[in-house]
C-alpha positions as CSV (number, residue, x, y, z in Angstrom):
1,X,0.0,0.0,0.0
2,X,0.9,3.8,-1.0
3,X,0.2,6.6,1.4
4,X,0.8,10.3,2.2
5,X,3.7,9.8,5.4
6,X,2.9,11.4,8.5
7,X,5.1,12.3,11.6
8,X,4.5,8.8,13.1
9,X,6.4,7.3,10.7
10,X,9.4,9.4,11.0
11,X,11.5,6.6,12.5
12,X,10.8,3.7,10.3
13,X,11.6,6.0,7.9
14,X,15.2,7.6,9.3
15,X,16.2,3.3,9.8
16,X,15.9,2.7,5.8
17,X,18.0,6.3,4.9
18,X,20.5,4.9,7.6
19,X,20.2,1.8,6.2
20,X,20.5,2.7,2.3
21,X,22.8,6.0,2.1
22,X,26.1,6.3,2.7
23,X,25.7,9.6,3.6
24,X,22.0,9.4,5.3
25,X,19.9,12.8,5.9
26,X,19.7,13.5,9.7
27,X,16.7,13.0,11.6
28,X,16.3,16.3,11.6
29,X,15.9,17.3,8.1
30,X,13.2,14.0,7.4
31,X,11.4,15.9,10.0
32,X,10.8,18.8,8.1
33,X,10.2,17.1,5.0
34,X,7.5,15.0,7.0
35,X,5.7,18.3,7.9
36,X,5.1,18.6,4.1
37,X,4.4,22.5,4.0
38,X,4.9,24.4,1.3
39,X,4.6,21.8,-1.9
40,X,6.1,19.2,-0.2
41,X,5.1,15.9,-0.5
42,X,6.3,12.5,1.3
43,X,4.8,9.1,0.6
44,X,5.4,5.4,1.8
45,X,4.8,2.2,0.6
46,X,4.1,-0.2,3.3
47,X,3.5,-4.1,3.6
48,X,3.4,-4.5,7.6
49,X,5.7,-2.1,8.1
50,X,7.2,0.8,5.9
51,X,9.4,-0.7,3.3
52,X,10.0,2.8,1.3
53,X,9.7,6.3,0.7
54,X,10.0,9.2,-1.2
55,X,10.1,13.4,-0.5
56,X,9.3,15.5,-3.6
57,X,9.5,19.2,-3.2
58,X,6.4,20.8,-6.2
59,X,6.2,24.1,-7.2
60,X,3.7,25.1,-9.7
61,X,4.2,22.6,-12.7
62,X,7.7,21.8,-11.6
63,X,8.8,19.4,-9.0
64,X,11.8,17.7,-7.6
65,X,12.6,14.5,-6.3
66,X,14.7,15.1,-3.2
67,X,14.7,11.7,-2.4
68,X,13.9,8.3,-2.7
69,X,14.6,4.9,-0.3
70,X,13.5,1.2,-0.7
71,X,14.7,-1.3,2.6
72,X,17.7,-2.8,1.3
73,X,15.3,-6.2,1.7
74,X,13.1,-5.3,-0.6
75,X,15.2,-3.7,-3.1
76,X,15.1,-5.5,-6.8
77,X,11.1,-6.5,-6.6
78,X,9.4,-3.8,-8.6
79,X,8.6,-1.4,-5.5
80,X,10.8,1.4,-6.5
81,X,9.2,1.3,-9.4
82,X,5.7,1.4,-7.8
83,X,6.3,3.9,-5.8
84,X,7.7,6.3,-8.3
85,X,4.8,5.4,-10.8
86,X,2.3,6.4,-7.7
87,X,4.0,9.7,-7.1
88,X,4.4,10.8,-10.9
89,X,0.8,10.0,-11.5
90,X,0.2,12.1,-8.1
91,X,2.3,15.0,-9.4
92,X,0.2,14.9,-13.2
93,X,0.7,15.2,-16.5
94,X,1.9,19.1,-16.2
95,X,4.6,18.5,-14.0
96,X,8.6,18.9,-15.3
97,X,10.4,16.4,-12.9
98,X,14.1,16.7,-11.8
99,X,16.2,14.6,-9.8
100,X,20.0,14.2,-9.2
101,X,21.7,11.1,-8.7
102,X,25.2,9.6,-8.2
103,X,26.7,8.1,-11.4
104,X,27.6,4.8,-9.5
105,X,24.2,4.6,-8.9
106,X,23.3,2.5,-11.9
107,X,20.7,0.5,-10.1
108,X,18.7,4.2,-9.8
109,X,19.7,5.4,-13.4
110,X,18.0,2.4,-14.9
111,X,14.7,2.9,-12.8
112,X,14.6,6.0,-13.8
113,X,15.8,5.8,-17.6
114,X,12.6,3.3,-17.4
115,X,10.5,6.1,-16.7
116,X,12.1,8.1,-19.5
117,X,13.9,10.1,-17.4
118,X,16.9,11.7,-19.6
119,X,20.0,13.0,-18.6
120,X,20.5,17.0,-18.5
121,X,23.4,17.2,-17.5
122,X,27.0,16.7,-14.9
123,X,26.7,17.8,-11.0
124,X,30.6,18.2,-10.5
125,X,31.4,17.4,-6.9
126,X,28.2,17.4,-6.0
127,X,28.1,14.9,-2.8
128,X,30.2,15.3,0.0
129,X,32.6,12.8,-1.1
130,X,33.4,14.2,-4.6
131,X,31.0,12.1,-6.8
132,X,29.4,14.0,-9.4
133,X,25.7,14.1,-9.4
134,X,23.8,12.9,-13.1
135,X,21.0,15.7,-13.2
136,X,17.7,13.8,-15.1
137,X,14.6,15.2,-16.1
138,X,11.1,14.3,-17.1
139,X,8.8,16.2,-19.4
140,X,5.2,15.8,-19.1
141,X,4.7,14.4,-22.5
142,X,6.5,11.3,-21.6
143,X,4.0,10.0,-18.8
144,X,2.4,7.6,-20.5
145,X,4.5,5.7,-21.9
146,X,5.3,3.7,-18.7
């Protein structure tokens, strides 16, 4: 199941970032995301517990993707994907999408290449560590064809 996040689930979700990132946003700053003011929205997918997430910041017809976590359990089984399909269809069909991701991260790339998501451009330096950043966007137009 998909759902809007609330403030309860703040430490289910602040385990997966720990879990998944190597360098994990603090407590803290999932906190204000989870208080979803001003455009922003966080969602979960859930079996019996939270398995996933993902905190997009919208403005007008443009949004971005500030983040997005499955358990490494359940990584590899389509849920990524369904949670990314939820939230694009959420967004709808007038919204430009952007994300950055790290160019190691192939496993991300694809998922989002499979949501024709195209590469804009090079983030030099971009993480704290010195790996670039691969800025993507989506277009509108391209919704439906996943």
């Amino acid at each position: 199941m998909i759902r809007r996040a609330t403030i309860d689930d703040l430490d289910s979700i602040v385990s997966i970032e720990n879990r998944v990132f190597r360098e994990p946003w603090t407590k803290k700053q999932i906190l204000n995301e989870l208080k979803q003011l001003s455009g922003k929205i966080v969602n979960v997918i859930e079996k019996e517990d939270i398995i996933g997430y993902i905190m997009v910041q919208k403005v007008q017809n443009e949004a971005q993707i500030l983040n997005i976590a499955i358990d490494i359990h359940c990584q590899c089984k389509g849920l990524g994907k369904k949670l990314l399909k939820h939230t694009l269809d959420e967004l709808g069909s007038e919204t430009d999408v952007f994300l950055e991701v790290r160019e190691s991260n192939l496993q991300a790339i694809k998922l989002y290449s499979d949501f024709n998501f195209e590469d804009i451009g090079i983030r030099q330096g971009y993480y704290s560590d010195g790996e670039n950043a691969l800025m993507m966007h989506k277009r509108e137009e391209t919704y439906a064809m996943v």
